[in-house]
C-alpha positions in Angstrom: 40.1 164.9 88.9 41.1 161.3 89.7 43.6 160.7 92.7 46.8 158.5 92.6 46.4 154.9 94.6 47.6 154.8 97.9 48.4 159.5 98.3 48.6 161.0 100.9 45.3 163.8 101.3 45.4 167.2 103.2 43.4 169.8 104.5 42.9 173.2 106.4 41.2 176.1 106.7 42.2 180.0 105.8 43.3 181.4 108.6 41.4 184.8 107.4 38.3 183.6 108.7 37.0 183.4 105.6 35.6 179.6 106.3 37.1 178.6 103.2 38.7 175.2 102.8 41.9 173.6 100.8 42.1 170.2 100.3 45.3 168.5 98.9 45.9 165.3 96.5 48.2 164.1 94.3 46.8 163.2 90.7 47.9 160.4 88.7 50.9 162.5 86.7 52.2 163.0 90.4 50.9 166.7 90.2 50.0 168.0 93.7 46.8 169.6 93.4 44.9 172.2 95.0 41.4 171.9 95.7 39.6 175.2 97.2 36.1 175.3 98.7 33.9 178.5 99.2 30.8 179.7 99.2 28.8 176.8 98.4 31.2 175.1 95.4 34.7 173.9 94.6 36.9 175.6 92.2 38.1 172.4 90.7 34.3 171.5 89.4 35.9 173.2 86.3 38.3 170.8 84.9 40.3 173.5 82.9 41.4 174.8 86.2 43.0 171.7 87.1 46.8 173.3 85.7 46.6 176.3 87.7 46.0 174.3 90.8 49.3 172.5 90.9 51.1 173.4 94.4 54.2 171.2 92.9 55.8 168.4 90.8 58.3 167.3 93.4 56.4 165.2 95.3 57.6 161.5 95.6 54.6 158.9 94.2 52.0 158.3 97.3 54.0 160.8 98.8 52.2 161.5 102.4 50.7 165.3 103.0 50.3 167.7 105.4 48.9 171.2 105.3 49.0 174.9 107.8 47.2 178.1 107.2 48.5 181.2 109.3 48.9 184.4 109.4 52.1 186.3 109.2 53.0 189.9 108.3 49.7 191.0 107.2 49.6 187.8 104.7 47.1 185.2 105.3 50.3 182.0 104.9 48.7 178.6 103.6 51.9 175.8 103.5 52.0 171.8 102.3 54.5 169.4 103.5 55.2 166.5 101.4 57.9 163.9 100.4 60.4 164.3 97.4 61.8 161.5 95.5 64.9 161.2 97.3 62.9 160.7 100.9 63.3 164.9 102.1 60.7 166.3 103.7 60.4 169.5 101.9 57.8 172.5 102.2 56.0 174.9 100.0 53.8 177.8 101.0 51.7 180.3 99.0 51.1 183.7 100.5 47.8 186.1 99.5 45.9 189.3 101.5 42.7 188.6 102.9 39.5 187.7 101.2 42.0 186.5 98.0 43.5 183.0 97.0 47.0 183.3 95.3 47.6 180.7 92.9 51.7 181.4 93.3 53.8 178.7 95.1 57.3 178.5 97.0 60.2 176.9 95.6 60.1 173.7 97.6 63.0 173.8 100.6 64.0 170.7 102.6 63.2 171.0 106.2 65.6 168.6 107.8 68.7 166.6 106.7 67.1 163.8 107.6 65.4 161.4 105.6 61.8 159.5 106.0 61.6 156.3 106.8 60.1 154.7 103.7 58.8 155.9 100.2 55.3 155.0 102.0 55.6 156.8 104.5 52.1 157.3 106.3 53.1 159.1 109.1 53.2 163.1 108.9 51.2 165.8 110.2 51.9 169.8 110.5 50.3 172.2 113.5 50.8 175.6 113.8 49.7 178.0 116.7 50.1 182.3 117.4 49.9 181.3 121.2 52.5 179.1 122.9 55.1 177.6 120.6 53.9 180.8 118.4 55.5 178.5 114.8 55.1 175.6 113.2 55.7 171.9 114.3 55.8 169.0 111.6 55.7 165.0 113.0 57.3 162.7 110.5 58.2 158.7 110.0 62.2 159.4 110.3 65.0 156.3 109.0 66.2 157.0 112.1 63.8 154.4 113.6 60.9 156.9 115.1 58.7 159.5 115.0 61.0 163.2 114.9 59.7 166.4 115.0 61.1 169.6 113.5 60.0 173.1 114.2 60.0 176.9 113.0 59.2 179.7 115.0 57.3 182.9 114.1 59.4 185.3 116.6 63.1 184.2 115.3 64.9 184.1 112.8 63.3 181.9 109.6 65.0 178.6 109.5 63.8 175.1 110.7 65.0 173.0 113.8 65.3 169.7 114.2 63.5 169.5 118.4 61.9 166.6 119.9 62.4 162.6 118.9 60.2 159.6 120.1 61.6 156.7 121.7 59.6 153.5 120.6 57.2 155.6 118.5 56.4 153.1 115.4 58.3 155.1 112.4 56.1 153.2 109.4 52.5 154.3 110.9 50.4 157.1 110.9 51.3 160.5 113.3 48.6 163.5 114.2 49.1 166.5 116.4 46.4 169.6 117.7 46.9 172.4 119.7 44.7 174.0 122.3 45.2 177.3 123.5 44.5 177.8 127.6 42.1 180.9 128.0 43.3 182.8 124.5 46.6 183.6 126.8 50.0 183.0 125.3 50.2 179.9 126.8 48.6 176.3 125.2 49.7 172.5 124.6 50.3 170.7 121.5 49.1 166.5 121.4 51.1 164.4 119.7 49.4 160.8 118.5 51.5 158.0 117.3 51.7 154.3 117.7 54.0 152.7 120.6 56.4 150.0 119.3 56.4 148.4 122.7 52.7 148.5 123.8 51.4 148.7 120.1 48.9 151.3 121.3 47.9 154.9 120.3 50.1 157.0 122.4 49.5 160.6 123.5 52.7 162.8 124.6 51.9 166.9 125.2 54.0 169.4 125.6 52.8 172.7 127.9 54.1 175.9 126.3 53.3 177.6 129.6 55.6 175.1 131.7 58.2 174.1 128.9 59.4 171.4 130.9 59.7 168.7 129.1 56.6 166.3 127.0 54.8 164.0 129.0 52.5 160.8 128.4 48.9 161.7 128.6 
């Protein structure tokens, strides 16, 4: 039940509208765990569970963590990012009807070719959104010297795409994104927040899904 120094930590909810929470950690044999809260208790308060909660062993030591729930196909989707030993951001997801909690993961895929920018990586966060972008977008620390995003849409063909990169976002620090949905239309923004190697201040860039014409500072 102890953590690893210096992991990364995720969380979201089920998009079933259950309420119910999962929280993410790594545990000191480099196990990604699973952590589920419902109905007034965690399912990890039982030690002998603590096996069947491993999302995956592939995970880099103090890898960084991010974590989606959506909905897809009927299936109520619930995904973790995390780094691999070799600095490749891969992904896992773990797919269950509604009102259940599979305990069956993905074999981890890579989701670009590119690499982070450090084994400590701090930097890398996961949104995903039915309205606008309708997919997934993941913000990561890349080598290349910046923060780069990479994305997967719902309506096309499965496979991820390498989309927007930072200019003088700091690579090494921490990155968060939300979306907001205009009026429940199929329109909405996504906020990016990241550091600004020039300024060395929190920046905010947004994209409008309704526009598509370009990010902007806000």
């Amino acid at each position: 039940m102890v953590a690893r120094s210096n992991s990364g930590l995720a969380a979201t909810v089920s998009a079933d509208g259950s309420g119910r929470l999962f929280a993410y950690y790594q545990d000191l044999d480099g196990r990604i765990i699973e952590n589920s809260y419902f109905g007034g208790s965690w399912t990890l308060e039982d030690r002998s569970k603590v096996n069947e909660s491993v999302v995956t062993t592939n995970a880099t030591a103090g890898s960084a963590l991010a974590a989606v729930s959506y909905t897809l196909n009927s299936s109520i989707v619930r995904q973790l990012f995390f780094i691999d030993a070799y600095g490749m951001l891969r992904t896992t997801n773990s797919s269950m009807t509604p009102g259940t909690v599979a305990l069956e993961w993905s074999t981890p895929v890579a989701v670009s070719s590119d690499i982070v920018s450090a084994d400590s990586t701090v930097g890398l966060a996961a949104c995903v959104d039915h309205n606008g972008m309708s997919g997934i977008r993941v913000y990561y620390g890349s080598s290349s010297g910046g923060i780069q995003e990479v994305g997967w849409q719902f309506d096309t063909d499965p496979g991820w795409t390498m989309w927007n990169f930072f200019n003088e976002s700091d690579p090494t620090s921490g990155v968060a994104c939300v979306t907001y949905d205009a009026n429940d239309e199929r329109e909405g923004y996504i906020n990016v927040y990241m550091r600004n190697t020039t300024t060395g201040v929190v920046q905010q860039s947004y994209w409008d899904y309704s526009k598509s014409d370009g990010w902007r500072c806000g």
